[in-house]
N, C-alpha and C positions, 0 to 999 in steps of 0.2 A: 211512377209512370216511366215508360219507357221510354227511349229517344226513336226515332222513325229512322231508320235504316238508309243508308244516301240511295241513292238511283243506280248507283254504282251496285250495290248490293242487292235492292230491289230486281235490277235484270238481268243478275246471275254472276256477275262478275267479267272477269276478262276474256276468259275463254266465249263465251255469251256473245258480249258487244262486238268481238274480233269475228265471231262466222255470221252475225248480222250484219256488221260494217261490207264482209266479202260479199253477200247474198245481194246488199243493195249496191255496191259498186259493178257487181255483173250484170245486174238487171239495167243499169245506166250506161255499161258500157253496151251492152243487146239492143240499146234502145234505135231502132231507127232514125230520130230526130238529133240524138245528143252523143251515139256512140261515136261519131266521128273525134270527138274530143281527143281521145284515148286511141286514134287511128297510127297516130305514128310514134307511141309513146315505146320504150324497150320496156319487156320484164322486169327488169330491175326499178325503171321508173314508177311501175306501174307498182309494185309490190311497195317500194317505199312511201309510194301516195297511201297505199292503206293501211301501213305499220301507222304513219305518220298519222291519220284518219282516225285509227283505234286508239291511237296512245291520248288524242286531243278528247273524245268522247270521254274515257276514263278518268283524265285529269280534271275534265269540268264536271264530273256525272259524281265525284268523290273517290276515287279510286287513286290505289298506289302510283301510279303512272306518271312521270312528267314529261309533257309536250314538248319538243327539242325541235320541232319545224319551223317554219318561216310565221311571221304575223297573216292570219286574213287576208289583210288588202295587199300582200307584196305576193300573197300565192295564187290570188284573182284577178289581180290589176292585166288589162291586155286579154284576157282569155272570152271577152267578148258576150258574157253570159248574159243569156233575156230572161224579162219576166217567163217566157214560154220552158225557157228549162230547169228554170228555179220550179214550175209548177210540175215538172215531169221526175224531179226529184223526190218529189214528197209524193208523186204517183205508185215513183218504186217504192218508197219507204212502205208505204200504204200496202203495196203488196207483200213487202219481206214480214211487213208485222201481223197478216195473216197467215204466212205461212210458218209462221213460229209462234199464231196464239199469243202473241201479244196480251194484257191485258188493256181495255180503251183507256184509262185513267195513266199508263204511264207512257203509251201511246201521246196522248196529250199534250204531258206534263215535258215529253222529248220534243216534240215537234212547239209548244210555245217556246223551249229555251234556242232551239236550233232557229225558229223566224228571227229571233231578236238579231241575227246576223245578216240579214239580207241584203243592210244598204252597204256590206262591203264584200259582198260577192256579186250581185247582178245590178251591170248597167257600165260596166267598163267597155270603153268599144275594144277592136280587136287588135291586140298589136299587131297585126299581120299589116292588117288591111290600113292602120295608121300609119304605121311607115313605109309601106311601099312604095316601089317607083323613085326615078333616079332626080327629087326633087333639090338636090345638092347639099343632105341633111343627112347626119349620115343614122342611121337605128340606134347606135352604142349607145348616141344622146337618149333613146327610151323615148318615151310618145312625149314628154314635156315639152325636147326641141320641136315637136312637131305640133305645139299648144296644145294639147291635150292635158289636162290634170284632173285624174280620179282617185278617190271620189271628190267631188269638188265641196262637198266641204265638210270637216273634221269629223270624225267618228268617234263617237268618245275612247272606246276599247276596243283593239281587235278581236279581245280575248276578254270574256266575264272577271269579275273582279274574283279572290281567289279563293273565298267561300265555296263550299261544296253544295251543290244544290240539293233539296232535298227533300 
């Protein structure tokens, strides 16, 4: 018997995951409700959100890749994300995965490993909006001097244990 293939291999490899990472990162930045996210971000920010985005999918999916970005909660923390964009995310997803035939079973099997991250991307409020105004505190301190601490309480992993999924 043979061994089943990672996920990695199942959805074509790198080349694959990297124009389906860009297809669903356009469709979220087009999106009326959530593109503002990405309103004031440069080129180059924005390109390295999605190097950094394809290299994270590959490295958990089984693939050569190692993730070299920040943890989860230190790339989400402040960015103010709601249940309503968390579910506008997997709206696109839903779209990028018919427009590449997808098949449902690894549709699935992406979108159960990608929920398991939710409590440390949505529900941080904004740091915008947390530090603002000249309350004699200064931002550098980050939202803690301003009592804020997300998520409030411990996440086990920001990142899957290093088993390849599959």
């Amino acid at each position: 018997m043979t061994d089943k293939p990672s996920l990695y291999e199942r959805l074509g490899g790198y080349e694959a995951i990297y124009v389906f990472a860009e297809d669903v990162l356009s469709r979220l930045m087009d999106d009326d409700e959530i593109g503002h996210i990405w309103e004031h971000m440069s080129q180059d920010r924005i390109l390295l959100e999605h190097q950094n985005f394809v290299d994270w999918l590959c490295e958990h999916f089984g693939g050569p890749m190692m993730y070299r970005g920040r943890d989860l909660v230190t790339v989400h923390r402040g960015m103010g994300i709601t249940e309503r964009h968390w579910d506008i995310l997997f709206e696109k997803f839903d779209e990028a995965v018919q427009k590449f035939q997808a098949p449902a079973e690894i549709r699935d099997e992406v979108i159960t490993f990608l929920k398991k991250f939710k409590p440390v991307i949505v529900g941080s409020p904004s740091f915008r909006q947390t530090v603002r105004g000249p309350d004699g505190k200064s931002f550098t301190g980050g939202m803690e001097a301003h009592g804020v601490n997300w998520p409030n309480r411990p996440f086990r992993s920001t990142n899957p244990p290093k088993t390849k999924l599959e």
